[in-house]
Phi, psi and omega in degrees: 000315161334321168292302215321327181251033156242009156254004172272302200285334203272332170311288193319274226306337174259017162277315201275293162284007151285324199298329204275339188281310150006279186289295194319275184310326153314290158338290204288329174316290193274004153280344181303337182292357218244171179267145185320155144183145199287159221178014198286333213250164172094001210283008179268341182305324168314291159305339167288326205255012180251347172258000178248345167270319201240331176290268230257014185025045169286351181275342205288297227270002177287320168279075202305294194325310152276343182287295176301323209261349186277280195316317194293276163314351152309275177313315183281295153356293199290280185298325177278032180263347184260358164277322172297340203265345161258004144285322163292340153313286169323298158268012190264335174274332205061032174266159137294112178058055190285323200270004191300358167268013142293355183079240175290334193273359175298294169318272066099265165318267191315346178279306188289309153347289191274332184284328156317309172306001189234346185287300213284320173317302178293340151319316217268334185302289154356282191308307162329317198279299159299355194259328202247321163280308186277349184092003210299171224265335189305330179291345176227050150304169183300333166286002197267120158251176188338276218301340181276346175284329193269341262224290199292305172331286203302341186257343167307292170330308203279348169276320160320287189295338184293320194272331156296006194272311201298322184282337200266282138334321195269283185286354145293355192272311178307006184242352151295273098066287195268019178252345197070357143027095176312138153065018155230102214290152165277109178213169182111087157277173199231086157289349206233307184268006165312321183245026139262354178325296197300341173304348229232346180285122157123350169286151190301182167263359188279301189324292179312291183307317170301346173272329170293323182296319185275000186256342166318267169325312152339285181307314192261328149331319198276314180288328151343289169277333150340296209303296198286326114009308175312311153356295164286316201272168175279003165288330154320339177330303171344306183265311181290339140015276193273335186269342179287304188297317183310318177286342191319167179270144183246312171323157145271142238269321157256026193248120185271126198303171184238130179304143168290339185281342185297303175335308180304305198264018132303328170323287164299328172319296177335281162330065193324316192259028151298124165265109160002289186258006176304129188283154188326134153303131177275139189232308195258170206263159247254087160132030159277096178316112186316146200298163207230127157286142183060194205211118192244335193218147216305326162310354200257346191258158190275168191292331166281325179289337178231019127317310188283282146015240212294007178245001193293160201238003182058352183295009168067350164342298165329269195303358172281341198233339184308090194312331165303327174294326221262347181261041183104323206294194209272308214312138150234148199267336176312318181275322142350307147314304181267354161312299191300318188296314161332298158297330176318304190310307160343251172335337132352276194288326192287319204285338152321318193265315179277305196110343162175174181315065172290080170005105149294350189079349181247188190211171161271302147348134170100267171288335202227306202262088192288187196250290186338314175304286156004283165283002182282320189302107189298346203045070158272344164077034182263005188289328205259329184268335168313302199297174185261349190242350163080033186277161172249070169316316158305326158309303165334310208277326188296331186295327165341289195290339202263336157303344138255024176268307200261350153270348199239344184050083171214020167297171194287143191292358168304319210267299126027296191291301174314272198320336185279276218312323177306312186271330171285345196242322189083013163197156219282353198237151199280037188211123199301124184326312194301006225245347195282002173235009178306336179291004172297301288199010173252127179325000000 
């Protein structure tokens, strides 16, 4: 019996981290559905933009209010992760306070701890006050629909009670500390729980350790089912972050890729020693389908648009700096994002089910994304300078398009126009090159 809650502890803990490795391969499985892409170049820029974007929340701090109280939980997320790593040590041995032979710098930790837990509490409050009272508008767009406003709440919640479980546990133990307790060492300072210790006065010591215990147990259960939450949540961020900025785009912001086959056969236009009348290099294997422009469905998108899919954070930045949105139109680049994910997710479950990919009859084009969303977008790229995570919503929306311009010739007919005139005129307006400088000669 003595063991039992360290085969208690050690079940939860390999329970709690198989289910989350689990859902993690699944994730890296269905970013894998999406096409290669190199990602080989650039890397010290890379590594510059994962400690100064995902490190250093410089996109966060643009907005400083939310930006700093984002950076506090950040942080406090980050440094109590070594206070879990001495509960799990701890219930994993059935020791108490295993780093309490560090001392001063023990204390030192535990002090900086709780006073985070208490940053991060008011923080979290904060975020609250704003997502459900003052309201603000980004936070209720037409995509936030139940589950992601029940989504975003639920994870408030669940950082409120971890810090308070943690403050809780922490001044019972310090009221343990000072009764001489078996087996509860003096280590530690408390600024913050120090001054819940006194709810505790006049209770037995059997009462207090069952309250230490249970907020004890609480606490690394909660974080536990947290881990495993993330799955579902806009909360995957956390983890998926630091590999989204890295993978993040390095091009400047307006410059757009080239099909390679187009590319050839400009190429070849080109070319004074090209022969005409040569017949085609065969590049594909005989009964093969020809490569598909653009993107009608989450396969069809690289492996990084849907990577950016499972780390978007819904905070609507995007859709907030979007001009288009901002005059009425359908498109948000925020919904783009979760469009996409979604369907991921679709193609998920189906493939969970089947064993590979049965054609469902839907799409992402259509079904998850309209064409309207599509053409409002100006490319102006502020969707893209926003976000905080170095996510690209516009590649997504461009691949959109050129698939349906170049499978379906199904751009809007302004576009239409423009283009027989680029090509027959050599420029977008509807007048024969001699004819282009008649507007001098107008009064």
């Amino acid at each position: 019996m003595h063991y039992l809650p360290n085969i208690l502890f050690l079940i939860a803990l390999a329970a709690g981290i198989g289910y989350f490795t689990m859902n993690i391969k699944k994730i890296i499985r269905n970013v894998k559905l999406g096409r290669d892409v190199d990602v080989s170049d650039h890397k010290k820029e890379r590594w510059n933009n994962v400690v100064r974007i995902a490190l250093g929340q410089s996109k966060m701090v643009v907005r400083p209010i939310a930006g700093i109280l984002h950076v506090i939980v950040y942080v406090g997320f980050i440094i109590i992760n070594i206070e879990v790593l001495e509960i799990i040590i701890d219930g994993i041995f059935g020791t108490h306070r295993i780093f309490a032979f560090l001392g001063p710098v023990y204390d030192v930790l535990i002090a900086s701890f709780e006073i985070l837990a208490l940053l991060v509490f008011v923080s979290v409050v904060f975020f609250w006050t704003r997502r459900n009272i003052q309201r603000i508008r980004r936070f209720w767009a037409r995509e936030m629909t139940s589950w992601p406003k029940n989504d975003a709440n639920y994870i408030l919640y669940f950082e409120m009670v971890l810090m308070l479980l943690f403050l809780t546990m922490n001044a019972a133990d310090l009221q343990l500390q000072q009764m001489g307790a078996d087996h509860y060492v003096q280590a530690g300072s408390f600024p913050v729980s120090q001054y819940i210790a006194p709810l505790f006065d006049g209770m037995s010591e059997g009462s207090i350790i069952a309250i230490e215990r249970t907020a004890w147990w609480l606490h690394i259960l909660g974080i536990l089912i947290f881990l495993n939450y993330l799955y579902w949540s806009k909360h995957l961020h956390i983890i998926l972050a630091f590999p989204n900025v890295y993978l993040g785009r390095v091009q400047p912001k307006g410059q757009f890729k080239n099909l390679e086959s187009v590319k050839k056969e400009v190429e070849l236009m080109m070319d004074p020693n090209a022969d005409p009348f040569a017949a085609p290099a065969e590049t594909e294997e005989e009964g093969a389908e020809p490569e598909k422009f653009g993107a009608s469905d989450v396969m069809d998108l690289n492996q990084v648009q849907l990577l950016n899919a499972y780390t978007c954070t819904e905070c609507g930045r995007c859709t907030s700096e979007c001009p288009a949105n901002q005059t009425g139109k359908k498109l948000s680049p925020r919904k783009i994002m979760m469009d996409t994910r979604d369907r991921l997710e679709e193609v998920g479950a189906n493939i969970n089910k089947n064993g590979k990919f049965v054609d469902d009859g839907k799409q992402l084009l259509d079904d998850y994304i309209l064409r309207e969303e599509l053409w409002a977008c100006t490319t102006c790229n502020a969707c893209v300078e926003a976000c905080p995570v170095s996510i690209d919503p516009l590649s997504i929306i461009m691949d959109m398009r050129q698939y349906l311009v170049m499978e379906q010739s199904a751009a809007p007919n302004e576009l239409n126009v423009a283009m027989t005139n680029i090509e027959n005129n050599g420029a977008p307006w509807p007048y024969n090159q001699m004819d282009r400088l008649n507007w001098k000669n107008e009064a």
